[in-house]
N, C-alpha and C positions, 0 to 999 in steps of 0.2 A: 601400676606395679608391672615390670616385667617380668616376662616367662621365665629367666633366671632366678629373679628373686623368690627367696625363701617365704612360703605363706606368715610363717612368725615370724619375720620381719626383715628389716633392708638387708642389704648384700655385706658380708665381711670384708672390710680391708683384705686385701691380697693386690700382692704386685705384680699386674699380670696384663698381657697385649694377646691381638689375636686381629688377624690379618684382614676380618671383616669390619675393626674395629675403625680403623681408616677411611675403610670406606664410606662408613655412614656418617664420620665426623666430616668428610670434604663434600658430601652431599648435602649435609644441613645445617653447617658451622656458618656464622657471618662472620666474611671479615672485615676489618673497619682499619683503616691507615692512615696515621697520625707522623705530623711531621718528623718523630723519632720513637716510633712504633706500631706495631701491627698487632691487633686483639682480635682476639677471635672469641667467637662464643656460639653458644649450643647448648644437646643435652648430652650429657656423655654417655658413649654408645653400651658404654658396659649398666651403669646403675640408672639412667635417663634424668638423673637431676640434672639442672642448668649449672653450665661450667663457662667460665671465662680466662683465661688465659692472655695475657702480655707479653711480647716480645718485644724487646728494647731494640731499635731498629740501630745502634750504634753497633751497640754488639755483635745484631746480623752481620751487618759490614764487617767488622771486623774478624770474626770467625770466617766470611767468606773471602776473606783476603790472603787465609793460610790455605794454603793448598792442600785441597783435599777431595776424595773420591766425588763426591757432589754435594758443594758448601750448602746447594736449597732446602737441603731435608734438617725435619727439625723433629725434636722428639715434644707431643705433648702431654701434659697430664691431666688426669681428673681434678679439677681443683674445686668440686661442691664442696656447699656449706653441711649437706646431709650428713647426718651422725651415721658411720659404719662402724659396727662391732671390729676391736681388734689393732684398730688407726692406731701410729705410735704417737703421741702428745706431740704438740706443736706441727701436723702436718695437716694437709685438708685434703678431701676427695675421697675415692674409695679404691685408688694404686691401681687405676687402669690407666695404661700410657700409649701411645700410637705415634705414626710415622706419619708427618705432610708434609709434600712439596711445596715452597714458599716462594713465591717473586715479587720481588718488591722492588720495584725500581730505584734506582741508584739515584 
């Protein structure tokens, strides 16, 4: 259990980032690159259950083809399976989301 979480029980759905949350996702995230993707996995730094996430590597391409302040940055989310009080139906995780810089060669 982490030091956030609530002694009666997991952490509520809230949609929420915080600038250390990055850090610990690029510190102990794996990432794995797939002929037209890039996954990452971990715990998430906000509720610590294991998250995984996919990037469709077409789409990087192609968002980084519009110009823009810096195409590498990608916004991720919590996407455990852990039940959070609060969650709106049909989404997963516990709505913590962070920023990582991505390179993935072309």
């Amino acid at each position: 259990m982490r030091d956030d979480e609530p002694a009666a029980g997991p952490l509520p759905y809230v949609e929420v980032t915080d600038e250390a949350y990055a850090a610990r996702a690029a510190a102990g995230f794996t990432v794995r690159e797939f002929e037209f993707a890039v996954q990452l996995s971990g715990r998430c730094p906000r509720c610590d259950h294991s998250t995984t996430s996919t990037l469709v590597d077409e789409l990087y391409r192609r968002e980084a083809s519009v110009a823009a302040p810096d195409p590498g940055y990608r916004t991720v989310l919590c996407e455990c399976d852990a039940d959070h009080p609060s969650r709106p139906a049909g989404l997963r995780g516990c709505g913590a989301y962070w920023t990582l810089r991505l390179e993935v060669e072309a």
